[in-house]
C-alpha positions in Angstrom: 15.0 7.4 -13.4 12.0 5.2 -14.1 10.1 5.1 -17.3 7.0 6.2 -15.3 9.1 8.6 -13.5 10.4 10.4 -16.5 7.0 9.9 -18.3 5.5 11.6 -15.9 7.6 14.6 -15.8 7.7 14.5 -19.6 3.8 14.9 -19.4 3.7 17.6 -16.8 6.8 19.6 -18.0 7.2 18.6 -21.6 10.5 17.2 -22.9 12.8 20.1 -22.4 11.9 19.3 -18.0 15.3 20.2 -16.4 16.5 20.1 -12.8 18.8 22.8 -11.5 22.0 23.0 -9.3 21.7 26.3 -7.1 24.7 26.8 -4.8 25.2 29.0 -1.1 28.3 30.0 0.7 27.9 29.6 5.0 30.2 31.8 6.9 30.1 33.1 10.4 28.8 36.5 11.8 28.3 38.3 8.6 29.0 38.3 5.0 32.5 36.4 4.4 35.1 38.4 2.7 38.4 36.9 2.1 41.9 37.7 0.1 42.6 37.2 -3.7 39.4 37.7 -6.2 36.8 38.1 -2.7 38.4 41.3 -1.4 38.1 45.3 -2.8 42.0 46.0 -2.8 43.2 46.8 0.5 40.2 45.3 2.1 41.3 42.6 5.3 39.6 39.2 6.0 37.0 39.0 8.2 34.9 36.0 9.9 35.6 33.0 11.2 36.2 31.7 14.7 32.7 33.1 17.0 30.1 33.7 15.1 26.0 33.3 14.4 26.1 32.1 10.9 24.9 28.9 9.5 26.2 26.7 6.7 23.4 26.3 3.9 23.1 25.3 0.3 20.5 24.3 -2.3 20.1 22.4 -5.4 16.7 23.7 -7.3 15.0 22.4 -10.2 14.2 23.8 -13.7 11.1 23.8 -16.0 11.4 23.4 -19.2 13.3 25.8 -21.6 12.3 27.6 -24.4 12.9 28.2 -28.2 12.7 30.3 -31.3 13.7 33.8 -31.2 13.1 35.3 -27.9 11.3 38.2 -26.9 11.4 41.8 -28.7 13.4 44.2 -26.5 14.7 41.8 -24.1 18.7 42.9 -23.4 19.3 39.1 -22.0 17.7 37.5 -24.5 20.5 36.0 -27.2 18.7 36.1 -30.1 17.3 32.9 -32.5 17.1 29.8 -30.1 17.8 26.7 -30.8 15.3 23.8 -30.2 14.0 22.8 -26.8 16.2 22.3 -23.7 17.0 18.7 -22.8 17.0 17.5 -19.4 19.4 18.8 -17.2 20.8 18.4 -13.9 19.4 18.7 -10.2 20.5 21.0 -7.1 21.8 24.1 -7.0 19.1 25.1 -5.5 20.7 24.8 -7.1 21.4 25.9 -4.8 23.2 26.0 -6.7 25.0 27.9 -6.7 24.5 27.1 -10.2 22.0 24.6 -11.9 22.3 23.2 -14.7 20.3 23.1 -17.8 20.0 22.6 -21.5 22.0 19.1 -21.4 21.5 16.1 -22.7 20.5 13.1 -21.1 22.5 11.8 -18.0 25.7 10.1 -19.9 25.1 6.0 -21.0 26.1 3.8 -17.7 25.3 6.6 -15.6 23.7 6.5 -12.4 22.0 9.3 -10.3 23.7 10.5 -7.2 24.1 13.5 -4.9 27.3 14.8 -3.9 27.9 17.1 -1.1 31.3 20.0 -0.9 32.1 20.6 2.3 34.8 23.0 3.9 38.9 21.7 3.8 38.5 20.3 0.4 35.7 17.6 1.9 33.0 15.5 -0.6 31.0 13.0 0.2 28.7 11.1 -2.1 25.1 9.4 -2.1 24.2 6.9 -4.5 21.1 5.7 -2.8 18.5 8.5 -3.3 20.1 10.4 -0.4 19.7 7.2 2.2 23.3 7.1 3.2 26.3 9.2 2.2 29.6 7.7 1.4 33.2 8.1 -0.3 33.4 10.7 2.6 37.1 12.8 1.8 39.3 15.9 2.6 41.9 17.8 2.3 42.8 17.1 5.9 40.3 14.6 8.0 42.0 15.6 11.9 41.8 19.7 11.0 38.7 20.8 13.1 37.0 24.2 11.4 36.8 27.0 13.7 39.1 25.3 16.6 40.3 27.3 16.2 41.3 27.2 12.1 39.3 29.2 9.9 38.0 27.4 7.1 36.2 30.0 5.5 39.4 32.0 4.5 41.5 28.5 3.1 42.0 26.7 -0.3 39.8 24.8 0.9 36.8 26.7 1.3 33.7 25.2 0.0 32.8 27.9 -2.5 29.8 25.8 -4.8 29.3 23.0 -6.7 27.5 21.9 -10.0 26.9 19.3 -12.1 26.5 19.1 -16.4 27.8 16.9 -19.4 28.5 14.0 -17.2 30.9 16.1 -14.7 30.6 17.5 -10.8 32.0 20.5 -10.5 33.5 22.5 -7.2 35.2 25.7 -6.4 37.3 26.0 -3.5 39.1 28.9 -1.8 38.3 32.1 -0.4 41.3 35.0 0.8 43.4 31.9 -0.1 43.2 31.2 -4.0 42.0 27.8 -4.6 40.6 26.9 -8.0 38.0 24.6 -9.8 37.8 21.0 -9.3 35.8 18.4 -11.1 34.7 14.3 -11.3 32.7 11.7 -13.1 31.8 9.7 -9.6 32.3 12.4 -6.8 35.0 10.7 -5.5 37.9 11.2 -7.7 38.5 14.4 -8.4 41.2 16.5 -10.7 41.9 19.8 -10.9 40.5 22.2 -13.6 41.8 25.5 -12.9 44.1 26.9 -10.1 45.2 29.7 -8.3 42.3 31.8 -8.1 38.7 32.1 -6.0 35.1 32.2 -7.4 32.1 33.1 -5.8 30.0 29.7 -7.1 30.4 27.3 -10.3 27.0 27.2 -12.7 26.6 25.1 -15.7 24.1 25.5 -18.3 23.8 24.7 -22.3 27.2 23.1 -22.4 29.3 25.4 -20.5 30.9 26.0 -17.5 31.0 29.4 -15.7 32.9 30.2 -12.6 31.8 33.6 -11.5 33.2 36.6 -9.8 34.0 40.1 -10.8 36.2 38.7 -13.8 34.1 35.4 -14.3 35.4 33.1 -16.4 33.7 30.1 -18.6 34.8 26.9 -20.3 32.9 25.3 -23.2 35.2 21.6 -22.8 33.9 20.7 -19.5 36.7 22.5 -17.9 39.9 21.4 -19.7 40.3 25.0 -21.0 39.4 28.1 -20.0 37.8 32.1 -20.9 37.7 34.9 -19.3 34.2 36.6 -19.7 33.7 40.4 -20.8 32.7 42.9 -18.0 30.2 41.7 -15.2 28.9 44.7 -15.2 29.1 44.8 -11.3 29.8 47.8 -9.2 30.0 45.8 -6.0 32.9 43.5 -5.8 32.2 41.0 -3.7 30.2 37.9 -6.2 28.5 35.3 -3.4 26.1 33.1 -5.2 25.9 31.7 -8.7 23.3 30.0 -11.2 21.7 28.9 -14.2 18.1 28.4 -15.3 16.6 27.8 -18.4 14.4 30.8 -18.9 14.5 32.5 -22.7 17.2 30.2 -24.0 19.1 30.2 -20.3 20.3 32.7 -18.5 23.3 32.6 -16.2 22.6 34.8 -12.9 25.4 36.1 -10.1 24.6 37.9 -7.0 27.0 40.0 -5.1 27.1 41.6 -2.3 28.8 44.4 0.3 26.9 47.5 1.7 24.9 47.0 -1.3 23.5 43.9 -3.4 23.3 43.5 -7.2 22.3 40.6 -9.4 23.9 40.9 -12.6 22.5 38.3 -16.2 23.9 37.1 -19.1 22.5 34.7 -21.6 26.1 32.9 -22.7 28.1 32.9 -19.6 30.3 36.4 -21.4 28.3 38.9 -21.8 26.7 40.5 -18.6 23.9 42.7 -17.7 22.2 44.1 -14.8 18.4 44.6 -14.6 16.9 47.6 -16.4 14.5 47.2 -12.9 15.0 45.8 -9.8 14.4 46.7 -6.7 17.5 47.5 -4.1 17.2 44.2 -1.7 18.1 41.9 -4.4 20.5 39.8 -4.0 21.6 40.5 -0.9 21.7 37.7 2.1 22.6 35.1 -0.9 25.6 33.8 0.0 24.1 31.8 3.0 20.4 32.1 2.7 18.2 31.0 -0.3 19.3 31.3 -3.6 18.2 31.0 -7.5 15.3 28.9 -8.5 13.4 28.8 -11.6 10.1 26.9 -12.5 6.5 28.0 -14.2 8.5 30.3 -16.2 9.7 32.4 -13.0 13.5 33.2 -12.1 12.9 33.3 -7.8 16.2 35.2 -6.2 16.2 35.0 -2.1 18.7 35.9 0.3 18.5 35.9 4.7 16.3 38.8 4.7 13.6 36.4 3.6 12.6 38.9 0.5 11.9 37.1 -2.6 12.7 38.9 -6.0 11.2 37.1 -9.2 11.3 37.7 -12.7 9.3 36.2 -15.7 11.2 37.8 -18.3 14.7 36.5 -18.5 15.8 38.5 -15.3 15.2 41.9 -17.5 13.2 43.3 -14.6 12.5 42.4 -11.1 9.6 42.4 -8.6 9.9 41.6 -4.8 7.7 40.1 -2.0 8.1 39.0 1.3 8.1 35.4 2.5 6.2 36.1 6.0 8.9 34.4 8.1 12.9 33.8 8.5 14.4 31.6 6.2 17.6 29.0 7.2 17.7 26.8 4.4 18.3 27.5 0.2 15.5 27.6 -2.0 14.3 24.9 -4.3 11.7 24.0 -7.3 10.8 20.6 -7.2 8.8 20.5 -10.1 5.5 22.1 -9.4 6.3 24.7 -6.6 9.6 26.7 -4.6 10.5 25.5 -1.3 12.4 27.3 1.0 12.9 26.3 5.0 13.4 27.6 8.2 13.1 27.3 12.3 10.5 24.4 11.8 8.9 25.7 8.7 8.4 25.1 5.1 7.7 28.0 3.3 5.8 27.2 -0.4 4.8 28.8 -3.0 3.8 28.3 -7.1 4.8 31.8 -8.6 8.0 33.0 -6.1 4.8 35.8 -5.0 2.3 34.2 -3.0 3.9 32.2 -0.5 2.3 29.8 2.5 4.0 28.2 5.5 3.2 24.6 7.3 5.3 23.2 9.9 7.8 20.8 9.5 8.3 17.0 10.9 10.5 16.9 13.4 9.1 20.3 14.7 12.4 21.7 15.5 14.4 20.9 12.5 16.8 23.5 11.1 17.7 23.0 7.5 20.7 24.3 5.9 22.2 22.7 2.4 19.2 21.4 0.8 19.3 19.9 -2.9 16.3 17.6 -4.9 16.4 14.7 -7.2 15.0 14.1 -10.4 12.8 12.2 -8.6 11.7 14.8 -6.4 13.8 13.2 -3.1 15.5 16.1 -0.8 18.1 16.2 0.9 19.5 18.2 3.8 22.1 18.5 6.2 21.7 20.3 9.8 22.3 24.3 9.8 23.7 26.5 12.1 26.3 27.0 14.1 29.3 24.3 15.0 26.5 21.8 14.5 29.5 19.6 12.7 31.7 16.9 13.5 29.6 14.7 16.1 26.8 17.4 16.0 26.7 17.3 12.4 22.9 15.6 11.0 21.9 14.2 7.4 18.2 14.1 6.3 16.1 12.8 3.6 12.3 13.8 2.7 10.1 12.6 -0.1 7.4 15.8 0.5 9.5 18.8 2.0 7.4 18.6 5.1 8.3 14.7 7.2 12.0 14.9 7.2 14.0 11.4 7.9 17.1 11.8 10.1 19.7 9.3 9.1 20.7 6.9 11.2 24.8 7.8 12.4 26.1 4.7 10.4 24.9 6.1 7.5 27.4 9.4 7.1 30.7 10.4 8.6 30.1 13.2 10.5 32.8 15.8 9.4 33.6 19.2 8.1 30.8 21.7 7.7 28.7 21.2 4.2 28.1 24.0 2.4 26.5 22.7 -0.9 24.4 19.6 -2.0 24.0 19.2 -6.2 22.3 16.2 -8.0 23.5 14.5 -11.2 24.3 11.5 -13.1 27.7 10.2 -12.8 30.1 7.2 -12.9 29.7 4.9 -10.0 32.2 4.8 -7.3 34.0 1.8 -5.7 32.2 3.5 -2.7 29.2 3.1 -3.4 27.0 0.2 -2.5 
């Protein structure tokens, strides 16, 4: 980043300005439910093949954190803090699935780049502020999703990714166990833990946290591994994942069945749910929307286009209504949430007063969606079997004028299902 870039932020944020990685899951008609840690016992796979879904994700950016000893009365709230938070990481908006937050600077030699986790194992890297996307890989390049395989019940299910402390971060697998993968360039990537499935990846004040029913956290960058107390859930099923620096940080799961819960924790081990929130929460979050946080609000959205907020730490929970049907994830990018759909952008400063303008091109359909330090978004095209030749890249400087990338500049491939921003190591890849 630029030295008027950051200065700027540091002058409208104040030091502890972070950006956040938010994460979605895409499936088919439906919530996705799978085998291993995704299923109640005794409960059968569903989705793939046919269906109306669309593949979305979201990275989402963070204010600045706070410090000292928290507020009287709060259950999240961990007590005595500990400075200001230091810049962080970008989407996923954060996604998503889980932001990042309360790191320190981007690593020396670093350089900023987006990476994108597709379905069958697949990433593919940017490392020119979303202007062409490179380093494209899989687990298996001639498998075609959903022609008929079903590649959101595989080990190589796209399940979130995340960036912090100089390290990407991916989950894979859903009904098949996959695990947690990671890399300092987005290309190269080892694995961190096996032979299980998460329901998203967050990273936040130095450690990891891979959630589901029995989350589990690492504080060495994934080299070793927790398990977290209870979760606190009654539904089983954990579909989005994230961290934003309100009250010290706060790391935030959603999950969903017949009913939706959002359950909060301020260390990643110890989890509660809201002493007040209202019943549509978190629900819709594993394809729609997501977990933003910026002017000291948490926003939670989900495909029924209700936004829940909090200002307190996600203690207690208010909800609104957008005005219109969302297709994209959620994002802060610094001064206000942004959230798509058919040809819209829907804005707002506080996650309760929102207002819509039309997009450029008209028609666009969003679905993963993540934002730079910089403020540069990038997309990829939702909905259905809009992959493979069909499959679109964009880039946007406002939210609004959207830049479709030339076909040179991607490999279309296997569906996307999360975007996150972060500083890494450069790839041979990249130009």
């Amino acid at each position: 980043m630029s030295n008027a870039v950051w200065g700027n932020l540091v002058r409208r944020f104040g030091c502890g300005s972070v950006l956040l990685a938010a994460v979605a899951l895409a499936g088919c008609s439906g919530e996705l439910s799978g085998g291993g840690n995704g299923l109640a016992p005794g409960e059968s796979g569903t989705g793939g093949g046919v269906g109306t879904g669309d593949p979305r994700t979201a990275g989402t950016p963070g204010m600045s954190g706070t410090s000292g000893t928290g507020d009287p009365g709060d259950p999240f709230d961990p007590g005595s803090g500990g400075g200001p938070i230091e810049p962080g990481s970008g989407g996923a908006p954060g996604l998503g699935d889980g932001g990042s937050g309360g790191e320190p600077p981007p690593p020396q030699g670093s350089i900023p780049m987006f990476v994108a986790q597709g379905h069958a194992g697949r990433t593919v890297v940017s490392c020119d502020d979303g202007r062409s996307w490179v380093g494209n890989r899989s687990n298996d390049d001639s498998l075609r999703c959903f022609d008929p395989y079903d590649c959101d019940h595989d080990a190589g299910a796209a399940r979130g990714i995340t960036w912090g402390d100089g390290w990407f971060f991916a989950t894979f697998g859903w009904g098949t166990p996959g695990g947690v993968q990671r890399s300092r360039d987005g290309v190269n990537w080892e694995t961190a833990l096996s032979g299980t499935t998460f329901g998203g990846v967050s990273f936040g004040n130095g450690r990891l946290v891979a959630a589901s029913r029995s989350a589990r956290y690492s504080d060495d960058q994934g080299s070793t591994w927790d398990d977290s107390g209870s979760t606190a859930l009654n539904v089983w099923n954990v579909r989005r994942a994230g961290f934003v620096p309100s009250h010290g940080g706060r790391f935030l799961m959603a999950a969903s069945d017949s009913s939706a819960e959002i359950t909060v924790s301020a260390d990643g081990d110890d989890w509660s749910l809201p002493t007040s929130i209202p019943s549509s929460c978190g629900g819709g979050m594993q394809t729609d929307g997501g977990f933003a946080y910026g002017n000291g609000t948490i926003v939670a959205i989900g495909s029924d286009s209700i936004a829940c907020r909090s200002t307190d730490g996600g203690a207690t929970w208010t909800s609104t209504t957008i005005g219109g049907t969302i297709t994209s994830q959620i994002v802060w990018n610094g001064s206000e949430f942004m959230v798509w759909g058919s040809g819209k952008l829907y804005r707002s400063m506080n996650g309760s007063s929102w207002s819509s303008m039309n997009t450029s091109p008209g028609n666009l359909r969003l679905g993963p969606v993540a934002v730079s330090n910089d403020g540069t978004l990038v997309a990829v095209r939702g909905g259905w079997q809009v992959w493979y030749g069909d499959q679109e890249f964009y880039r946007s400087t406002d939210g609004v004028n959207w830049q479709t990338l030339a076909a040179g500049q991607f490999v279309g491939s296997h569906p996307i299902r999360f975007i996150a921003f972060g500083h890494g190591q450069k790839p041979a890849a990249c130009p």
